[in-house]
PDB file of N, CA, C and O in Angstrom:
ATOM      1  N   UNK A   1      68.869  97.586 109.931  1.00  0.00           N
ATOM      2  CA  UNK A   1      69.781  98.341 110.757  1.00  0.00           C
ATOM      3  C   UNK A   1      69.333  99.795 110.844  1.00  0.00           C
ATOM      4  O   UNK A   1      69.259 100.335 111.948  1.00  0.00           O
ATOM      5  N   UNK A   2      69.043 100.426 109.767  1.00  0.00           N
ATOM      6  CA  UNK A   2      68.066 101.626 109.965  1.00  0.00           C
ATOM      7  C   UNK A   2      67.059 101.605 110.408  1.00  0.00           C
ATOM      8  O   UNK A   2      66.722 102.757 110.133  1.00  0.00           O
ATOM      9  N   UNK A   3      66.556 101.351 110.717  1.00  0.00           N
ATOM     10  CA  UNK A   3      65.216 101.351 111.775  1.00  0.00           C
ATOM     11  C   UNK A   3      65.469 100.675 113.010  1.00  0.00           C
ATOM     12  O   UNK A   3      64.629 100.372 113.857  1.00  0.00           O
ATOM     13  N   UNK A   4      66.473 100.503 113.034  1.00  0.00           N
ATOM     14  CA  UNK A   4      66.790 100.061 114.693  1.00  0.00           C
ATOM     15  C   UNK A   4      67.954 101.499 114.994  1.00  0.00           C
ATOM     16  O   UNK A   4      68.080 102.378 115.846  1.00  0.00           O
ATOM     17  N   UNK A   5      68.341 101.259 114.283  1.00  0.00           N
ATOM     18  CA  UNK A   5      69.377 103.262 114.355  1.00  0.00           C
ATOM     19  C   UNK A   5      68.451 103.961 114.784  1.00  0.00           C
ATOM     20  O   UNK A   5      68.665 104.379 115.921  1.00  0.00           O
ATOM     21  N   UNK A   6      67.019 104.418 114.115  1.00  0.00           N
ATOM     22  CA  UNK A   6      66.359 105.443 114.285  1.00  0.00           C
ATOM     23  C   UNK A   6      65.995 105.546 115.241  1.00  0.00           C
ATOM     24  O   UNK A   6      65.983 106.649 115.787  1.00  0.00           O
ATOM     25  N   UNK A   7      65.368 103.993 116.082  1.00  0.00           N
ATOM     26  CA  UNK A   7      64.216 103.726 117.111  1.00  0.00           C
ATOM     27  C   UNK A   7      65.174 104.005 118.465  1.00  0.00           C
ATOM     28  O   UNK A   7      64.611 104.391 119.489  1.00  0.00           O
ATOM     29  N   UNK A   8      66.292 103.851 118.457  1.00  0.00           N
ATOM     30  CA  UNK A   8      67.665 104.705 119.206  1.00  0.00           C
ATOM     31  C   UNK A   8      67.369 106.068 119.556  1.00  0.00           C
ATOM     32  O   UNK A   8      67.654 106.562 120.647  1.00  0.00           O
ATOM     33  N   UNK A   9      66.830 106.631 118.672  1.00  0.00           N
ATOM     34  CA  UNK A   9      66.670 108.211 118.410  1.00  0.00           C
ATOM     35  C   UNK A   9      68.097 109.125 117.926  1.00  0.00           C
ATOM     36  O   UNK A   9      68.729 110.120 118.280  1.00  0.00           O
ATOM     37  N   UNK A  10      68.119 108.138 116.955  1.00  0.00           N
ATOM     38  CA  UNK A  10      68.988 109.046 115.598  1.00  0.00           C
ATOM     39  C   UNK A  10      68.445 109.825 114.981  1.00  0.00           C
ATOM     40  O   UNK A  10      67.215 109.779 114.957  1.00  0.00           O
ATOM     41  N   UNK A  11      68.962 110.575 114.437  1.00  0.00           N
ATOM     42  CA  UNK A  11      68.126 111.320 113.123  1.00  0.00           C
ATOM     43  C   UNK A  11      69.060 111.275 111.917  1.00  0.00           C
ATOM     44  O   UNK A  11      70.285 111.396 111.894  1.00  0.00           O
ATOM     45  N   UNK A  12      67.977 111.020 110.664  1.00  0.00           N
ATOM     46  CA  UNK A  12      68.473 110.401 109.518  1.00  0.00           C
ATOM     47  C   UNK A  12      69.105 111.622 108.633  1.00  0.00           C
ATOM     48  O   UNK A  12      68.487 112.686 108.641  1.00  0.00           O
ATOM     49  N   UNK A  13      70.219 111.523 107.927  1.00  0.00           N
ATOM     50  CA  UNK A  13      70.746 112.937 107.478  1.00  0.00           C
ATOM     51  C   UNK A  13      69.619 112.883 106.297  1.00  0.00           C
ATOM     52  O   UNK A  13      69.144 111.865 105.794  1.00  0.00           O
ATOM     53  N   UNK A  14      69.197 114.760 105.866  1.00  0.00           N
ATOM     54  CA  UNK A  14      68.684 115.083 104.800  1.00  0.00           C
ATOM     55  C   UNK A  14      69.247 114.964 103.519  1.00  0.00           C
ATOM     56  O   UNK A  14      68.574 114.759 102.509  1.00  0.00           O
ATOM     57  N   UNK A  15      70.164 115.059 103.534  1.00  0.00           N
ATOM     58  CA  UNK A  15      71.136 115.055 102.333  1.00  0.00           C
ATOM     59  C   UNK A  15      71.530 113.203 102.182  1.00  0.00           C
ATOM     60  O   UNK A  15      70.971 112.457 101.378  1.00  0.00           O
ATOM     61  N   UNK A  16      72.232 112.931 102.824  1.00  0.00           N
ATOM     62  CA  UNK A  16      72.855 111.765 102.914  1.00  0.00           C
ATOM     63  C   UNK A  16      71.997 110.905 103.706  1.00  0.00           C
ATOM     64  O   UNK A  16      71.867 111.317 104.859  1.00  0.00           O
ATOM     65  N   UNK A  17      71.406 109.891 103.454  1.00  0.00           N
ATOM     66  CA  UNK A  17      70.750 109.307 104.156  1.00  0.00           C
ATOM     67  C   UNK A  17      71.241 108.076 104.869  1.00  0.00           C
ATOM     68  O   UNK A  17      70.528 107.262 105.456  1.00  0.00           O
ATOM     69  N   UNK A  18      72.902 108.035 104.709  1.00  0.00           N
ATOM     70  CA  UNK A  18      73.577 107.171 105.208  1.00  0.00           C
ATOM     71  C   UNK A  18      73.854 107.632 106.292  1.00  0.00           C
ATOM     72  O   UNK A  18      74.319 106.799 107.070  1.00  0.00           O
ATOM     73  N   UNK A  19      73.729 108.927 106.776  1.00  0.00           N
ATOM     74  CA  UNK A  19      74.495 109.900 108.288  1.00  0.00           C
ATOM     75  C   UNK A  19      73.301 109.743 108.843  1.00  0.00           C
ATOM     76  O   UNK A  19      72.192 109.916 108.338  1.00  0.00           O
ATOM     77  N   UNK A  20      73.701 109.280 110.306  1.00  0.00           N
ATOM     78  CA  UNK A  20      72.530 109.442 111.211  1.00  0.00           C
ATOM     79  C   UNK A  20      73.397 110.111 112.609  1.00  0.00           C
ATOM     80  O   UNK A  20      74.355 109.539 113.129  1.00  0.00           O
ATOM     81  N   UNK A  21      72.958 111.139 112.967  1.00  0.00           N
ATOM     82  CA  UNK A  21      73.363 111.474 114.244  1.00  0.00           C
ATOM     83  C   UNK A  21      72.363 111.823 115.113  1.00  0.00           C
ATOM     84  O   UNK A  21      71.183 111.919 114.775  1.00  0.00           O
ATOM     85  N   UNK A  22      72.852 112.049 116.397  1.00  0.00           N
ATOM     86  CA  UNK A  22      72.278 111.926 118.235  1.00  0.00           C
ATOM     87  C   UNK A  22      73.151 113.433 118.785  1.00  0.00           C
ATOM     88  O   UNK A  22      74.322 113.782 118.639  1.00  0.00           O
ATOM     89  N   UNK A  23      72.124 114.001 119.374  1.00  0.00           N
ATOM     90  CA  UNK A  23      72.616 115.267 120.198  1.00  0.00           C
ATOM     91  C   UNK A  23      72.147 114.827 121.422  1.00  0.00           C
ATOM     92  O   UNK A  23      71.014 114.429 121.693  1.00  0.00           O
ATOM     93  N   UNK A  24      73.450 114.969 122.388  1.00  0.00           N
ATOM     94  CA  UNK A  24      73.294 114.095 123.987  1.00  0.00           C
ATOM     95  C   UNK A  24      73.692 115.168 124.678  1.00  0.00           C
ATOM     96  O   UNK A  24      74.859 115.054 125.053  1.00  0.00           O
ATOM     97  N   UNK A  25      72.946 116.600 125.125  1.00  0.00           N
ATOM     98  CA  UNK A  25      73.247 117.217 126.012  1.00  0.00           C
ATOM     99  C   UNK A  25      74.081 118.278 125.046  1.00  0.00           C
ATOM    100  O   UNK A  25      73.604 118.789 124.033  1.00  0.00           O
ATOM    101  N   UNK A  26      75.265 118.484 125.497  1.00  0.00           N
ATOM    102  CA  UNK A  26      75.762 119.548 124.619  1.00  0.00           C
ATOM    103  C   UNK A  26      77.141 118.313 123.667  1.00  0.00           C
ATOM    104  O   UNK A  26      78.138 118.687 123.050  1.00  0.00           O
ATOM    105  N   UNK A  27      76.665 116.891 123.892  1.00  0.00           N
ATOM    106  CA  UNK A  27      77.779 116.420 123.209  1.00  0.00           C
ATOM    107  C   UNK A  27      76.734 116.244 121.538  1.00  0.00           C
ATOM    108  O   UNK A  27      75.622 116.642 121.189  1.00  0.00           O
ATOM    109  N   UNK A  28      77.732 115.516 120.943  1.00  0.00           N
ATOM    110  CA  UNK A  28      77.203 114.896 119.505  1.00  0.00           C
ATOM    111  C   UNK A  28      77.696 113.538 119.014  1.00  0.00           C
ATOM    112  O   UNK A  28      78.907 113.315 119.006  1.00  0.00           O
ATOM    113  N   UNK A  29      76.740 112.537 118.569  1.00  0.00           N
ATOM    114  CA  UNK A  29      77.227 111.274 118.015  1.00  0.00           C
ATOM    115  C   UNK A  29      77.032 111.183 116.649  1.00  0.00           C
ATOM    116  O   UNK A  29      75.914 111.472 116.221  1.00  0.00           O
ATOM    117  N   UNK A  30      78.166 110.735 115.643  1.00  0.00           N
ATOM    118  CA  UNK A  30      77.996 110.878 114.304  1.00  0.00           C
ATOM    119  C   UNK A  30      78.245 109.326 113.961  1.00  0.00           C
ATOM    120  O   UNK A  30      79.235 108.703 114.344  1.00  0.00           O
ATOM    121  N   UNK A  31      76.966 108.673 113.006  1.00  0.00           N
ATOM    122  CA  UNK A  31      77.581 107.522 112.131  1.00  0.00           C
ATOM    123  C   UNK A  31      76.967 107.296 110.825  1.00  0.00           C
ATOM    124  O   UNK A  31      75.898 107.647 110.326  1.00  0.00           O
ATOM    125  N   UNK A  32      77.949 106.612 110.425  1.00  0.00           N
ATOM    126  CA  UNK A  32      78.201 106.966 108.875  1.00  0.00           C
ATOM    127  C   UNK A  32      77.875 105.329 108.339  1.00  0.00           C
ATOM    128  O   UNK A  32      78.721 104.491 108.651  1.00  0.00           O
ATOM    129  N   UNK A  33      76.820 104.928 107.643  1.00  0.00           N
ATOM    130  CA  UNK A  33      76.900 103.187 107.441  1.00  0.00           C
ATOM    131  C   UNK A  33      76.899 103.267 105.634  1.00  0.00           C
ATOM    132  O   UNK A  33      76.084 103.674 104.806  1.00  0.00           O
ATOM    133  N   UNK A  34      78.154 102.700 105.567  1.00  0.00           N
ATOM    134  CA  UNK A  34      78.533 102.698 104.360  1.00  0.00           C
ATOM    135  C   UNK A  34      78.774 100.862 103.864  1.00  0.00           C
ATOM    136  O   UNK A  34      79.660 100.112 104.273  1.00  0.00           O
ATOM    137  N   UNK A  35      77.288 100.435 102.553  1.00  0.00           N
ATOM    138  CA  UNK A  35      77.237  99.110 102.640  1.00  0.00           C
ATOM    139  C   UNK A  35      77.536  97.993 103.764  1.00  0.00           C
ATOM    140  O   UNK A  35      76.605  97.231 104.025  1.00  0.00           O
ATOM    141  N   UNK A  36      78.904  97.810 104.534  1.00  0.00           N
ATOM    142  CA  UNK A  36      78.929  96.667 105.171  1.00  0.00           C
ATOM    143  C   UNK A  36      80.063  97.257 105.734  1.00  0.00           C
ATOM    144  O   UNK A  36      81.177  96.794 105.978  1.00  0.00           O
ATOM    145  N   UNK A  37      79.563  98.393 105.898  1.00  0.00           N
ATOM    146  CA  UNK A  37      80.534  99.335 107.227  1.00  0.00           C
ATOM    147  C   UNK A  37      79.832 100.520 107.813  1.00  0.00           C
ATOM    148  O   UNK A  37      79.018 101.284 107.295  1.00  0.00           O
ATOM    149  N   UNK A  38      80.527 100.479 109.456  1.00  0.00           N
ATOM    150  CA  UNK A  38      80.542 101.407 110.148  1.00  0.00           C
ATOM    151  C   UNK A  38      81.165 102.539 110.327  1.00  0.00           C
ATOM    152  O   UNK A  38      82.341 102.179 110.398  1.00  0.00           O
ATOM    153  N   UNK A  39      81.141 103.806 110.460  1.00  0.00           N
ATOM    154  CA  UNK A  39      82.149 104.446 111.068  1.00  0.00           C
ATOM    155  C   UNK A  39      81.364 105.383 111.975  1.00  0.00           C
ATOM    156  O   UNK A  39      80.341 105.948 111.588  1.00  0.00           O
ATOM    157  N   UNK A  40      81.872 105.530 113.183  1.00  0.00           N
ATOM    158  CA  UNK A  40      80.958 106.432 113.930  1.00  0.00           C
ATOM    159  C   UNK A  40      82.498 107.223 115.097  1.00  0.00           C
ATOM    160  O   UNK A  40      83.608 106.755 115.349  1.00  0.00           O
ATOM    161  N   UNK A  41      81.987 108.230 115.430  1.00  0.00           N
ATOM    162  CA  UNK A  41      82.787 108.855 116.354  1.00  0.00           C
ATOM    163  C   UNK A  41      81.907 110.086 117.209  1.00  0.00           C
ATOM    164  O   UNK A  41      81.046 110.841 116.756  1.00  0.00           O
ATOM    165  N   UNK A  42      82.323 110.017 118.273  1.00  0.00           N
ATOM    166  CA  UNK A  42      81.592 111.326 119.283  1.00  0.00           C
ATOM    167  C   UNK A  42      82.855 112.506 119.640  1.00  0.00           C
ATOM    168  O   UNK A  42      84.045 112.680 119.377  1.00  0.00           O
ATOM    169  N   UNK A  43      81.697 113.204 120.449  1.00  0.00           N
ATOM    170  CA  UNK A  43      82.747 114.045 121.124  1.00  0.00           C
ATOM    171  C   UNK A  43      82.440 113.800 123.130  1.00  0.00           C
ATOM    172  O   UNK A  43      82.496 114.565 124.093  1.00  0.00           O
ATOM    173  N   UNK A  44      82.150 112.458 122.964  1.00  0.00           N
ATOM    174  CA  UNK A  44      82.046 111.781 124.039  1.00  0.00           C
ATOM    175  C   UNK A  44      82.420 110.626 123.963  1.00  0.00           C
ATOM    176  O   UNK A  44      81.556 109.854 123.548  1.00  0.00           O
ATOM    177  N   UNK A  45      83.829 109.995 124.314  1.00  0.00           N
ATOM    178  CA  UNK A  45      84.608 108.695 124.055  1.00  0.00           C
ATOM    179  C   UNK A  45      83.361 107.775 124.779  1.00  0.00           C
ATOM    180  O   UNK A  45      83.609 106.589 124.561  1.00  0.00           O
ATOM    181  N   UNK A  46      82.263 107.911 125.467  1.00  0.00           N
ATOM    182  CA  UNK A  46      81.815 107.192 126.766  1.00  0.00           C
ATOM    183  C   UNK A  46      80.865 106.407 125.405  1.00  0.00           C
ATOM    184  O   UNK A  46      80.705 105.199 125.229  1.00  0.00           O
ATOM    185  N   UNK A  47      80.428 107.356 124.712  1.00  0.00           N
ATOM    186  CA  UNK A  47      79.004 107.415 123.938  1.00  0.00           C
ATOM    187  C   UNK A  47      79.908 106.512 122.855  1.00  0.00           C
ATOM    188  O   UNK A  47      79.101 105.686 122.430  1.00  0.00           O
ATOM    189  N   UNK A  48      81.263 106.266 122.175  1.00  0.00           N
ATOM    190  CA  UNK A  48      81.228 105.217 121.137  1.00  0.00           C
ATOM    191  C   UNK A  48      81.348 104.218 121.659  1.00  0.00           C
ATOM    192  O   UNK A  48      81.231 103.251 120.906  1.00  0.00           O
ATOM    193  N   UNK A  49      81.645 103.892 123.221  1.00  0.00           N
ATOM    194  CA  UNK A  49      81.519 102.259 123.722  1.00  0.00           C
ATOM    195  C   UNK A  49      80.263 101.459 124.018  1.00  0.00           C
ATOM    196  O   UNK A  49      79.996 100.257 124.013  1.00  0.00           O
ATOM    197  N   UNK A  50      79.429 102.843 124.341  1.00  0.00           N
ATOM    198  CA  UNK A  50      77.872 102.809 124.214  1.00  0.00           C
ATOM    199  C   UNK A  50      77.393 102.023 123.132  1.00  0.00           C
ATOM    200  O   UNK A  50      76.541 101.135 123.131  1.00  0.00           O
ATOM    201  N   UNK A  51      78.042 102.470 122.260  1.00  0.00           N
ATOM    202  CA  UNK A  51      77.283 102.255 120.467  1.00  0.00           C
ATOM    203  C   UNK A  51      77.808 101.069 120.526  1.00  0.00           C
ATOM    204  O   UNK A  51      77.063 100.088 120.527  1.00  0.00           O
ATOM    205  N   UNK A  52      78.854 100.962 120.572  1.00  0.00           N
ATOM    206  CA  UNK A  52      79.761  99.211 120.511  1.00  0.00           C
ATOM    207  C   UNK A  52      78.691  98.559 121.201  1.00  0.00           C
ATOM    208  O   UNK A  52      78.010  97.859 120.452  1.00  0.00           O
ATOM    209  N   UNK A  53      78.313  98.573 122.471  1.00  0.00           N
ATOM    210  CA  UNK A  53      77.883  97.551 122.800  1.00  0.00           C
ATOM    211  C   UNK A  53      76.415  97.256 122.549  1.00  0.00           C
ATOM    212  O   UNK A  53      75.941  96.135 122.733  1.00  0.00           O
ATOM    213  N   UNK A  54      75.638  98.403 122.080  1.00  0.00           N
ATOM    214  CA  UNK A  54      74.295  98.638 121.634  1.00  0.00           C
ATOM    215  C   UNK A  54      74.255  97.719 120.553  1.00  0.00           C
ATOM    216  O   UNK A  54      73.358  96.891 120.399  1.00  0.00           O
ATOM    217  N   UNK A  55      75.473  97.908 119.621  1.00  0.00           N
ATOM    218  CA  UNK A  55      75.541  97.272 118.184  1.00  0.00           C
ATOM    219  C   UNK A  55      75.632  95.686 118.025  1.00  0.00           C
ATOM    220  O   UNK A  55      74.995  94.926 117.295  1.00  0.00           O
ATOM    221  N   UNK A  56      76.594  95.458 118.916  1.00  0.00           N
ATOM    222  CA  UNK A  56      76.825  94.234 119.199  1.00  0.00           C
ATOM    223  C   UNK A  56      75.653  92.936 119.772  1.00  0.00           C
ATOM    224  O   UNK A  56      75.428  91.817 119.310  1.00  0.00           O
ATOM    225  N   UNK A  57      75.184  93.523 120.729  1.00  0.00           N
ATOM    226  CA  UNK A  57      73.902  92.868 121.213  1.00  0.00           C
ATOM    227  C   UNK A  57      72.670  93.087 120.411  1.00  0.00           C
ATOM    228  O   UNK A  57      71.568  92.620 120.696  1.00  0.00           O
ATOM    229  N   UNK A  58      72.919  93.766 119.480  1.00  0.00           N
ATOM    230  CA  UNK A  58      71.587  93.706 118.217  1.00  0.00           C
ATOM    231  C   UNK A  58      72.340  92.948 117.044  1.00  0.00           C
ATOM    232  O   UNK A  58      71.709  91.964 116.658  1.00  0.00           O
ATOM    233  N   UNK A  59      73.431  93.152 116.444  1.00  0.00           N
ATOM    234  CA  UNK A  59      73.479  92.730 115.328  1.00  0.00           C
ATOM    235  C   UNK A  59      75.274  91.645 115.547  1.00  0.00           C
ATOM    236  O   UNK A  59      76.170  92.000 116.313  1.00  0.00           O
ATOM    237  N   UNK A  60      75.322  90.539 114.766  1.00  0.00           N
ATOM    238  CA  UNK A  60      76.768  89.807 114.445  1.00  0.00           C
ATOM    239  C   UNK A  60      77.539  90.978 113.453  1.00  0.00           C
ATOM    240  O   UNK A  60      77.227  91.405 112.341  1.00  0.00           O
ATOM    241  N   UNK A  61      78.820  91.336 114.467  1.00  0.00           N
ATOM    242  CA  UNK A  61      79.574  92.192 113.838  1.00  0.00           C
ATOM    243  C   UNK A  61      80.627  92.310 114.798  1.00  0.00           C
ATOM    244  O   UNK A  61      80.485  92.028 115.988  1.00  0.00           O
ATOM    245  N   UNK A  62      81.996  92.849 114.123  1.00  0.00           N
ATOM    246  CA  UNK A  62      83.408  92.847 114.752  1.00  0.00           C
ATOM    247  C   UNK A  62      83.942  94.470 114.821  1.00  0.00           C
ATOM    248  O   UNK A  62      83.704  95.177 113.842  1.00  0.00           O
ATOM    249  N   UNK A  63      84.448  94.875 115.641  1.00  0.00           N
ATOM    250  CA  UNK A  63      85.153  95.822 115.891  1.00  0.00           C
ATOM    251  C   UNK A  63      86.518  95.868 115.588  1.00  0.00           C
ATOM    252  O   UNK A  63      87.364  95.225 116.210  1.00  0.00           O
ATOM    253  N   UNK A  64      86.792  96.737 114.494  1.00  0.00           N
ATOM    254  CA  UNK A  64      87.941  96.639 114.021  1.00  0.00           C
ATOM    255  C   UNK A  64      89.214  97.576 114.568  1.00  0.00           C
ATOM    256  O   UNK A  64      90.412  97.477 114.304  1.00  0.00           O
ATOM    257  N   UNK A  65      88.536  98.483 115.393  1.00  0.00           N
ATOM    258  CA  UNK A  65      89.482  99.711 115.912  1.00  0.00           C
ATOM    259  C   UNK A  65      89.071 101.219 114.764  1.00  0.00           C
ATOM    260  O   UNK A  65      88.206 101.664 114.009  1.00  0.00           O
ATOM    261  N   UNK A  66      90.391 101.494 115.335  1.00  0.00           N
ATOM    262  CA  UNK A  66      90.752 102.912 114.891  1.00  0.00           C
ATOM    263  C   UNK A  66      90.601 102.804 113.422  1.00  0.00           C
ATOM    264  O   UNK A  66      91.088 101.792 112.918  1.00  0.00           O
ATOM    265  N   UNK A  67      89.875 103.865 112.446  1.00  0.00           N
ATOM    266  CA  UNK A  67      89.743 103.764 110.884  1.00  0.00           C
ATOM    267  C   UNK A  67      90.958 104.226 110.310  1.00  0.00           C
ATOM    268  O   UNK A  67      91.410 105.369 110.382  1.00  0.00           O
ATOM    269  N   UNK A  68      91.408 103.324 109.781  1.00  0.00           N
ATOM    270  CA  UNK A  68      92.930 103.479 109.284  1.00  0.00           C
ATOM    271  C   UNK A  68      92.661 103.626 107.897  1.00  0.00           C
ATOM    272  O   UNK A  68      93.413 104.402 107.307  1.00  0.00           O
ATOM    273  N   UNK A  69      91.730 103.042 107.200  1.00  0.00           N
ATOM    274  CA  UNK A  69      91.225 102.615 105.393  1.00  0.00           C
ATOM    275  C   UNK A  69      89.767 102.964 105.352  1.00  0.00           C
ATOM    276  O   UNK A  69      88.860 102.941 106.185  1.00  0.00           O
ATOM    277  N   UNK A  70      89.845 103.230 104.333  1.00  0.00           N
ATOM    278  CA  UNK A  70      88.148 104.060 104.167  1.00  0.00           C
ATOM    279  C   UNK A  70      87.730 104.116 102.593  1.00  0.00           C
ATOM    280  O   UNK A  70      88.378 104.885 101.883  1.00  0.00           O
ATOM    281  N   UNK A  71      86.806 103.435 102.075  1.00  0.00           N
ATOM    282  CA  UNK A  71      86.636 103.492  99.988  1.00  0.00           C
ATOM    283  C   UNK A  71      88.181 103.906  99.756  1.00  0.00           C
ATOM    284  O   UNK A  71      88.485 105.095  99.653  1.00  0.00           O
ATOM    285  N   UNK A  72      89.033 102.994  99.686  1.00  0.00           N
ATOM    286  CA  UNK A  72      90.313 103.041  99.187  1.00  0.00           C
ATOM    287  C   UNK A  72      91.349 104.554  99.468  1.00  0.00           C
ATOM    288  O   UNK A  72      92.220 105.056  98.758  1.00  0.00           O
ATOM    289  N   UNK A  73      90.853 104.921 100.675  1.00  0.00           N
ATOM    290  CA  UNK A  73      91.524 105.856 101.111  1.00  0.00           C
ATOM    291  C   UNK A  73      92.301 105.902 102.469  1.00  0.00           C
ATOM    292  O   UNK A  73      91.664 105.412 103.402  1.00  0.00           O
ATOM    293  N   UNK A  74      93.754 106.469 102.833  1.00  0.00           N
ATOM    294  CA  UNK A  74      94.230 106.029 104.046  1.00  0.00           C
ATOM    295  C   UNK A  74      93.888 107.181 104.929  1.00  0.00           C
ATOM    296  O   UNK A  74      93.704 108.267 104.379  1.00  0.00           O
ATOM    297  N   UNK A  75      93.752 107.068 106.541  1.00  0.00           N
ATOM    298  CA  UNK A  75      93.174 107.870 106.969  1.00  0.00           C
ATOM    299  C   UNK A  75      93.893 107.998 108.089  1.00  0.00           C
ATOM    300  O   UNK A  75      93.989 107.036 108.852  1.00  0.00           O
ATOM    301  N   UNK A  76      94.354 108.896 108.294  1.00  0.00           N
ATOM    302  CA  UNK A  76      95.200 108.926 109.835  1.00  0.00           C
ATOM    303  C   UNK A  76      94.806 109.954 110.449  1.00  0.00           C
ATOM    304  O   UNK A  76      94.750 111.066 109.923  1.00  0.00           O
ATOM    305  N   UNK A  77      94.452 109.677 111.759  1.00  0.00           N
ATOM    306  CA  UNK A  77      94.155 110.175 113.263  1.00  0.00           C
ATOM    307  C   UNK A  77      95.145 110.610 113.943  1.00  0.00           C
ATOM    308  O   UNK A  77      95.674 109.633 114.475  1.00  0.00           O
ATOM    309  N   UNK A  78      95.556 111.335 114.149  1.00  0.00           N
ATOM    310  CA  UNK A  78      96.282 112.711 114.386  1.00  0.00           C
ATOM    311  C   UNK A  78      96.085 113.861 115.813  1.00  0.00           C
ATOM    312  O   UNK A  78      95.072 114.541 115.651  1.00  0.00           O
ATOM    313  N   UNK A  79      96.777 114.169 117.030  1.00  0.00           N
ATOM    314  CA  UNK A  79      96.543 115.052 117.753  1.00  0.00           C
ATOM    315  C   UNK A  79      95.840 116.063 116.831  1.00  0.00           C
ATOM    316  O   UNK A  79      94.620 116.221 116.876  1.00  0.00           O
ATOM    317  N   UNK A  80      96.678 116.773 115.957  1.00  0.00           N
ATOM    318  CA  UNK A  80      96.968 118.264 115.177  1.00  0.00           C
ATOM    319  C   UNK A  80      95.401 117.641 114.278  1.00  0.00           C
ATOM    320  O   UNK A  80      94.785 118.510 113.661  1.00  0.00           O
ATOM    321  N   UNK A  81      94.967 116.532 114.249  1.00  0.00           N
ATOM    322  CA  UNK A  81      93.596 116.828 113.008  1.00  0.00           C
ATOM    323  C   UNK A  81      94.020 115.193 112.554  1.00  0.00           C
ATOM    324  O   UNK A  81      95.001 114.497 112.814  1.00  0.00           O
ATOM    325  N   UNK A  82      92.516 114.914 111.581  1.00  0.00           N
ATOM    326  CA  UNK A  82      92.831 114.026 110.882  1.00  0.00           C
ATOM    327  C   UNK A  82      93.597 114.669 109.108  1.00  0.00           C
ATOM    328  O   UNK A  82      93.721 115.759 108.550  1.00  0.00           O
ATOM    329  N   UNK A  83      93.953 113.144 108.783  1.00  0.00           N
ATOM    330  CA  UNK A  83      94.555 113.454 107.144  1.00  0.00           C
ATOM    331  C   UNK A  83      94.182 112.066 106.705  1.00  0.00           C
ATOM    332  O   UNK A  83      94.237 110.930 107.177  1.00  0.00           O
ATOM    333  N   UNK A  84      93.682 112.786 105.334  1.00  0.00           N
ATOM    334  CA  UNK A  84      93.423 111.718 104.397  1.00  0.00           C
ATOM    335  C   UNK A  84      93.983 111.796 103.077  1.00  0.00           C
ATOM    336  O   UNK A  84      94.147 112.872 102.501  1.00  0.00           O
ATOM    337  N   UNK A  85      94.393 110.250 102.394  1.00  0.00           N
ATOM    338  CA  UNK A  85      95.239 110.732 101.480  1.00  0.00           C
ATOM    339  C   UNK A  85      95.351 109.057 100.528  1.00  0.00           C
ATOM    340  O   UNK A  85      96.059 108.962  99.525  1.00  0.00           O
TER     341      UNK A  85
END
């Protein structure tokens, strides 16, 4: 899955080598692959349906929605910001 991320033209985080993000113009795509999860989000809604369907036609996997649970943490999406807790 990383090397099909990259060949995308991700770039692999320095620090974290689980973050790979995409600069598309003046937007940004962030994803995060944590063991036998996804989480990714833009600041282009167009660019995460993109990824959905990029993902899908490469690899068997389900779309679960909005990240509500995260390593045993609850996560709510929020106008005012996210909160985690």
């Amino acid at each position: 899955m990383r090397d099909f991320i990259i060949s995308k033209g991700f770039k692999i985080g320095k620090v974290d080598t689980t973050l790979f993000t995409k600069a598309i113009g003046k937007d940004l795509f962030v994803c995060q692959i944590y063991v036998d999860d996804i989480i990714f989000d833009s600041t282009n809604p167009n660019f995460c349906e993109e990824f959905c369907e990029m993902m899908s036609r490469e690899f068997e996997m389900s779309m679960i929605g909005e990240l509500s649970f995260f390593l045993g943490l609850q996560i709510q999406q929020l106008k005012e910001g996210t909160y985690v807790s």
